[in-house]
N, C-alpha and C positions, 0 to 999 in steps of 0.2 A: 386544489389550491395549497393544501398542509405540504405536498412535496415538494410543490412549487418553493415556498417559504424555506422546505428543506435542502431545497439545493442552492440557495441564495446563501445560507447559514454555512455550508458544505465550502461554498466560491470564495466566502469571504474570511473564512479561517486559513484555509491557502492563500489568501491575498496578506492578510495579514501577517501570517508567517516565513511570508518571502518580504517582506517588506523591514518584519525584524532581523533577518539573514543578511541582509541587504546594509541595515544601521548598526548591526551588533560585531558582522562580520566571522561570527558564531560558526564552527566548520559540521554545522550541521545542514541539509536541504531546506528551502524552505518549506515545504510539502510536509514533511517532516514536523516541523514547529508547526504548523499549520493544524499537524493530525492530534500533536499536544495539547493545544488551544481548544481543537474540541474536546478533547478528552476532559478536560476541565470545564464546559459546559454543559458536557452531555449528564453534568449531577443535577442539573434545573429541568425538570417534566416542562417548561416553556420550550424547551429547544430538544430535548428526547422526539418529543411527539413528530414536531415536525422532520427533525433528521429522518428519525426510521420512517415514514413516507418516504420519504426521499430513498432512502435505502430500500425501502422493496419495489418502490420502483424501476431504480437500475438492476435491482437483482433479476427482477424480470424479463431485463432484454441482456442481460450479462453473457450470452451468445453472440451478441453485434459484436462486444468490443472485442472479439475476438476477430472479426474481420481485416482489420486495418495490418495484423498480426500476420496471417494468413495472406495477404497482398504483398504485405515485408519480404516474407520470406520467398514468395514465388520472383519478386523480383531480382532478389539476389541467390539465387537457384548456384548462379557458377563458384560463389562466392561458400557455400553449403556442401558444395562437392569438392571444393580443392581444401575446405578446414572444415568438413562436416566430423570428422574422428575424432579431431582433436576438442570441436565445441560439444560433442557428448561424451565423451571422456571426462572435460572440464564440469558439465553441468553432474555427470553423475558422481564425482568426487567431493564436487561443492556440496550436493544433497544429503550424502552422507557423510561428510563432517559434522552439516549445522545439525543433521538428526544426535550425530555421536555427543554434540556441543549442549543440546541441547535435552539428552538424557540425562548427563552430568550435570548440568545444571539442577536441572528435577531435584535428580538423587543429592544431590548438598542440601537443598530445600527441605526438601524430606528430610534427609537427618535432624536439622537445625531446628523443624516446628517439633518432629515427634523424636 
């Protein structure tokens, strides 16, 4: 019932924050706002307890949501072979930018506390 709770907590933070997207006009997603909103509740043990329920719940079937993914792409098979090079090219350059973006990062932090 705690995850149940947590996933209602989880539905309604994404409802909310596309709703503020929606009235603010904010060029952020709502999903996005949504995952801020919890971030700011998840400092009250009322709503911890029941999210992470909720979270290891889905972590537990976190293999499913890989199906829908796995269906995506077998449908579009011809679409994978006329720009499959260019989509792992793309995907492998994106990953090591944000890693290179994101050691930089680090390292300024680093300096900055110590």
């Amino acid at each position: 019932m705690e995850a149940l709770l947590g996933l209602t907590i989880l539905l309604l933070c994404q409802s909310a924050g596309e709703v503020l997207t929606r009235l603010t006009h904010v060029g952020l997603p709502g999903p996005v706002l949504g995952m801020l909103l919890l971030l700011g509740l998840l400092r009250w043990p009322l709503v911890r307890a029941p999210v992470q329920a909720a979270a290891n719940a889905l972590l537990a079937h976190l293999s499913l949501l890989f199906v829908p993914v796995g269906v995506g792409v077998m449908t579009h098979l011809d679409l994978i072979a006329t720009y499959g090079l260019r989509l792992g090219v793309a995907v492998l350059l994106s990953t090591v930018i944000g890693l290179a973006v994101s050691a930089l990062v680090l390292q300024a932090l680093l300096r900055r506390a110590g």
